[in-house]
N, C-alpha and C positions, 0 to 999 in steps of 0.2 A: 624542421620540415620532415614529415614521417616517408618514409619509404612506400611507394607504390606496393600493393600487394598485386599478385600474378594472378588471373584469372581461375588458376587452378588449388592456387590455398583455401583450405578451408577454412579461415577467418572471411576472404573474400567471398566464397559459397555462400556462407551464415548473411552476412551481411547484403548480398545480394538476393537470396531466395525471403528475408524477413520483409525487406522492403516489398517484393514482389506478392507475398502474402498477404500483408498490409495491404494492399489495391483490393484486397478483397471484402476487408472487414474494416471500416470505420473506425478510430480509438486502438487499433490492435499496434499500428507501430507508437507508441506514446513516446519516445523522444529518438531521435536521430540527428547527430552530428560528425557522421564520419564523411567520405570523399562526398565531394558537392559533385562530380561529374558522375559517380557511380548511382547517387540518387535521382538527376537528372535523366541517365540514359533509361533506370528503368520508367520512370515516368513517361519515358514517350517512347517508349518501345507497346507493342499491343500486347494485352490482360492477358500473363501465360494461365491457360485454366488451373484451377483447382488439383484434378488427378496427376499430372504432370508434376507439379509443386511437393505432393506427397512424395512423389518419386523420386523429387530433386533430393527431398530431403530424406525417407528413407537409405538414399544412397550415401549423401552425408555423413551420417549415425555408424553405418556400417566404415567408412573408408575411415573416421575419427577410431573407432574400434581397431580398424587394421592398422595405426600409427599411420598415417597418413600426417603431412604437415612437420613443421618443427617447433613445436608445442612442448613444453615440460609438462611432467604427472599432472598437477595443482590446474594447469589452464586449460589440457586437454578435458579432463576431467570437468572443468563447468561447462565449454565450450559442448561437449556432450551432451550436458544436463539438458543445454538451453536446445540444444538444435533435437534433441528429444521431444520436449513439450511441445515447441513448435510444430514437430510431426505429427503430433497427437491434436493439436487446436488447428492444423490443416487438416485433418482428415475428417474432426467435426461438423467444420465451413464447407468441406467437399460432401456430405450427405450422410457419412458413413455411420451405422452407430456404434458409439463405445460408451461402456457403462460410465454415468454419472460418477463411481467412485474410483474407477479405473481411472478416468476422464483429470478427477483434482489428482490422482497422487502419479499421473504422466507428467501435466503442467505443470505441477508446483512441488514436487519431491514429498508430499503429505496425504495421506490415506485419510479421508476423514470418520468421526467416529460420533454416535450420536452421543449426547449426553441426556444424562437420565436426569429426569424433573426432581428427584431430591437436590439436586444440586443446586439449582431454581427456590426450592423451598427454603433452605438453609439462607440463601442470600436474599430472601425476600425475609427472614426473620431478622436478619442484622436490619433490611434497611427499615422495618418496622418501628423498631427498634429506635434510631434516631431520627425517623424524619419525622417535623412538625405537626402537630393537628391528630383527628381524630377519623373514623371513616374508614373505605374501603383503600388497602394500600396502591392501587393503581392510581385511583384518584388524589390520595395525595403526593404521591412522587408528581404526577403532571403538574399538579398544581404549584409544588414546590420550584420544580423548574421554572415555570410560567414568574415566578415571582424573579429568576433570573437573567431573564429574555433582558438583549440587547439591544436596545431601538435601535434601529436601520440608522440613523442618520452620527450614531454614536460609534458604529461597526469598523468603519477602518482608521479611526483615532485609536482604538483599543488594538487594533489587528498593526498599526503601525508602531504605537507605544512598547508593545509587546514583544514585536519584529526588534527592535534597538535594542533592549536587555538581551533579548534573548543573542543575537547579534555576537554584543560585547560578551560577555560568558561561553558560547561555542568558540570565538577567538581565541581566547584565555584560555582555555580547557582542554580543545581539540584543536587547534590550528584553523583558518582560513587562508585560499590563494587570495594575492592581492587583486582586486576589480571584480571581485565580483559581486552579484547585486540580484536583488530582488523588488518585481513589480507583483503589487498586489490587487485585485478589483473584483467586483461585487459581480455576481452573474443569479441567473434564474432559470429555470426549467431544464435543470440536468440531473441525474439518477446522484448523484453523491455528494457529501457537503462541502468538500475542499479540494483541491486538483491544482498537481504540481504538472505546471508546462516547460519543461527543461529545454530553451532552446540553444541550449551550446555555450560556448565562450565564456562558462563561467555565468551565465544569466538565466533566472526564470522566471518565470508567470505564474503566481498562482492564482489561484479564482476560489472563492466563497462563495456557497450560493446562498440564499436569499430565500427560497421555497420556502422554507420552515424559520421562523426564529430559530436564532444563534444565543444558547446561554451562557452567562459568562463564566458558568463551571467547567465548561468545554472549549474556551478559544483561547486558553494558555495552551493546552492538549494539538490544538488544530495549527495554531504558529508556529509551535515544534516540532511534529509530525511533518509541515510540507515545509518549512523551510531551516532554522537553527532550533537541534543539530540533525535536523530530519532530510528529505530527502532532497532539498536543494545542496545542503552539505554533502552527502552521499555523492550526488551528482557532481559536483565541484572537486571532492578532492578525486576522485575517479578519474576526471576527465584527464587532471593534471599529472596525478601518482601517477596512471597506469596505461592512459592515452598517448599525453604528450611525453611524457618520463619513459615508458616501457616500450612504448608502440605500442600496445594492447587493443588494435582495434575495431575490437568482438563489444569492448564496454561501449561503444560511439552508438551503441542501439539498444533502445531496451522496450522490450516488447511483452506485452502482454499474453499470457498462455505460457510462461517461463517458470523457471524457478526463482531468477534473478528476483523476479516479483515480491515472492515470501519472503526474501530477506530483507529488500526493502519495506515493504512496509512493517515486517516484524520490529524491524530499527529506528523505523518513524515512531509508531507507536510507542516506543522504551524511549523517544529522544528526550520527553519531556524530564523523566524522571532519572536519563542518564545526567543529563546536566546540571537540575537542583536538586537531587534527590527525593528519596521516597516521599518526603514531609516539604513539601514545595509550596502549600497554600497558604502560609500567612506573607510568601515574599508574589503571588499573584495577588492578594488583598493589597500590599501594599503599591503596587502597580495601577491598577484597576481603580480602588478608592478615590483618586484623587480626580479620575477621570467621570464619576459621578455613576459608576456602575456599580451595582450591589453585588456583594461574593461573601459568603458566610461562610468564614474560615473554618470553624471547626465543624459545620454539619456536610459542608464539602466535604474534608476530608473521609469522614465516617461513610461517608455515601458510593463514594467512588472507589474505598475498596470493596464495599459488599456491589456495585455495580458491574464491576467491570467480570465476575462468573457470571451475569446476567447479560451482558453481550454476545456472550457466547451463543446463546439462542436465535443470532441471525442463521449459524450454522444447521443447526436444528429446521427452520424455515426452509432451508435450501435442499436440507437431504429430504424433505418431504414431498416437496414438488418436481424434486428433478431426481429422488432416487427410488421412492415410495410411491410416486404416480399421482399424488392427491393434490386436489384441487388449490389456487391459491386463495383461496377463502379461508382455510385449512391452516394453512402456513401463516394470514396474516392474524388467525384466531391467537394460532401458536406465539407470536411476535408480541399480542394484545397482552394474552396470558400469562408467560411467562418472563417476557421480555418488557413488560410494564409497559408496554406504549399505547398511546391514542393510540386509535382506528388512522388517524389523519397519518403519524408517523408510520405506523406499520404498514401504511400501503404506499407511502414513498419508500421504504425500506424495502419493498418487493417489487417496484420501480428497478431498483439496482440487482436483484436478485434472480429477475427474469429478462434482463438484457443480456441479446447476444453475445457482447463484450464481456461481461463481465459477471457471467452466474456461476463460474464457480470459483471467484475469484476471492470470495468471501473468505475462504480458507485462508489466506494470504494474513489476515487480520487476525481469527479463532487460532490459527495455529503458529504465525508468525510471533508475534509477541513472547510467550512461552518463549518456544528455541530461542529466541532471543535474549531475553531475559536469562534464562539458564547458562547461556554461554557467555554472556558479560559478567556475572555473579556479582552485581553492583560494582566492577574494577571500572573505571574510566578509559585505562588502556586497552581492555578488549572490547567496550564498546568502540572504539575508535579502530578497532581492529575490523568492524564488523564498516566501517565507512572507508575503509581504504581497500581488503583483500576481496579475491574472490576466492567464495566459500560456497558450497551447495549445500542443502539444510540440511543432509544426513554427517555433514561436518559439523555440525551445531549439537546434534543429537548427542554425537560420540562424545564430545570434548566436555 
């Protein structure tokens, strides 16, 4: 049984002004499982406004700065990070303006930086290079995907088969708490392809959407990211290391406009490759195969590293509309062109890039991964460092 917090700690403040934030913005509190009567009261208490909220939390920032609370270096120190961002993604919700690039490297501890189209070039000659066929390179990467598409009705045989490997190996590797569990289900008309719903007790929800075919070059990637050893694992051993074990509970909420964010999903991203390593596609063929889905092991592989510097241009998309002023026609050219994608994907991809919630959240992904990757250095133990501690990303940077 955790110990009440006093009105006046500032774990309690964080935890009280985020929820109260959240009433403002749809998707902004994305999981909360701390005091059931603290999220209760703010619910039925009346919408404190916006400008108030900045204030709650400008004050926050400042009494965490004066040592306020009994916090050690390591936890003041995130607790800061996050009740920062949050100031900065309340003061956006309240009217105020702050620069686009001010804006990512408040919330998410990362400055973003454009990338120059040789870099675009170069990983459009690797995937030239290996993929099938003859023709214009945009056209045949779609095509080639297309040849990977996962019929709907084959979708959560492969999404569950994949969930139980992957399952038994985060076990084995990294530790799982005992009961906990994941449901998974097919959704439609949401801005992103996969969505981890953490609701507590060791349980989550993820949802797959459906908009667009799912290929099966990407749903070992998308298994691992929201659930083993991605962020249901995150979320599980958190709850238990640092919640129920430490008291810790600042982690019992995790909110969007944070920095919390960049590490997660920097670490969803690496999950795949943390747990079967870099060269992972002939043990997803062998998965996959028998389930009557096509996966071409070795043009997979070739693809997906010259793909994944071409990802990076969602980044590119976002610093152009929302730091450069230019129209999103612009950005979804830039997606078409450089980013190989339909018109059809590029403008779902700007679907997520111009929602409220989550435009400049992009950076969590473009810049996540890297720190990530960097500070695990392929060890399994400091990936697993990165699902148990709290770290803010200029701790990733240093190390």
């Amino acid at each position: 049984m955790l110990a009440p917090l006093a009105a006046h700690d500032p774990v309690h403040r964080y935890l009280e002004v985020g929820l109260r934030v959240g009433r403002h913005l749809d998707g902004l509190v994305d999981a909360y499982y701390g005091p059931a009567e603290l999220e209760q009261r703010v619910a039925d208490e009346p919408k404190r406004e916006l400008p108030a909220l900045v204030a709650d939390l400008r004050s926050l920032v400042a009494d965490l700065d004066a040592g306020d609370g009994d916090l050690d270096p390591v936890r003041r120190r995130w607790l800061r990070a996050q009740a920062a961002g949050l100031h900065t993604a309340a003061r956006k919700l309240a009217g105020e303006e702050v620069a686009f690039l001010d804006e990512v490297e408040s919330c998410y501890g990362v400055r973003p930086e454009w990338v120059d189209h040789e870099v675009y070039e170069a990983a459009h000659r690797r995937l030239d290079a290996v993929l099938p066929g003859s023709g214009p390179l945009a056209e045949r990467y779609d095509a080639w995907r297309t040849t990977h598409h996962i019929p709907v009705d084959k979708l959560l045989d492969a999404v569950h088969t994949l969930a139980e490997a992957f399952r038994e190996r985060t076990a084995q590797a990294f530790g799982l708490p005992e009961g906990e569990h994941v449901e998974f289900e097919l959704v439609s008309d949401e801005p992103w392809s996969g969505f981890n719903y953490y609701e507590g007790g060791l349980r989550s929800r993820v949802a797959i959407n459906t908009d667009l075919p799912v290929p099966s070059t990407v749903i070992g990637h998308l298994v691992a990211h929201e659930a083993y050893p991605g962020h249901h694992t995150e979320h599980c051993r958190k709850e238990v290391g640092l919640v129920r074990q430490r008291g810790h509970l600042e982690e019992s909420i995790f909110l969007v406009g944070t920095p919390q964010c960049l590490l997660a999903e920097g670490l969803a991203d690496l999950a795949i490759e943390a747990l079967l390593g870099p060269h992972h596609e002939p043990l997803l063929a062998e998965i996959l195969h028998p389930l009557g889905i096509r996966y071409d092991t070795e043009v997979v592989a070739a693809v997906g590293a010259a793909a994944e510097a071409v990802g990076s241009v969602r980044g590119n998309a976002a610093l152009l509309v929302h730091d450069r002023g230019r129209p999103v026609e612009e950005a979804v050219a830039e997606l078409e062109r450089w980013g190989l994608q339909s018109h059809e994907r590029a403008t779902k991809a700007m679907a997520f890039l111009t929602h409220p919630t989550w435009r400049a959240y992009i950076f969590c992904y473009v810049a996540g991964l890297p720190l990530c990757r960097g500070f695990a250095g392929g060890d399994p133990a400091r990936f697993e460092r990165l699902l148990t501690e709290q770290f803010v990303p200029a701790d990733l940077a240093a190390a």
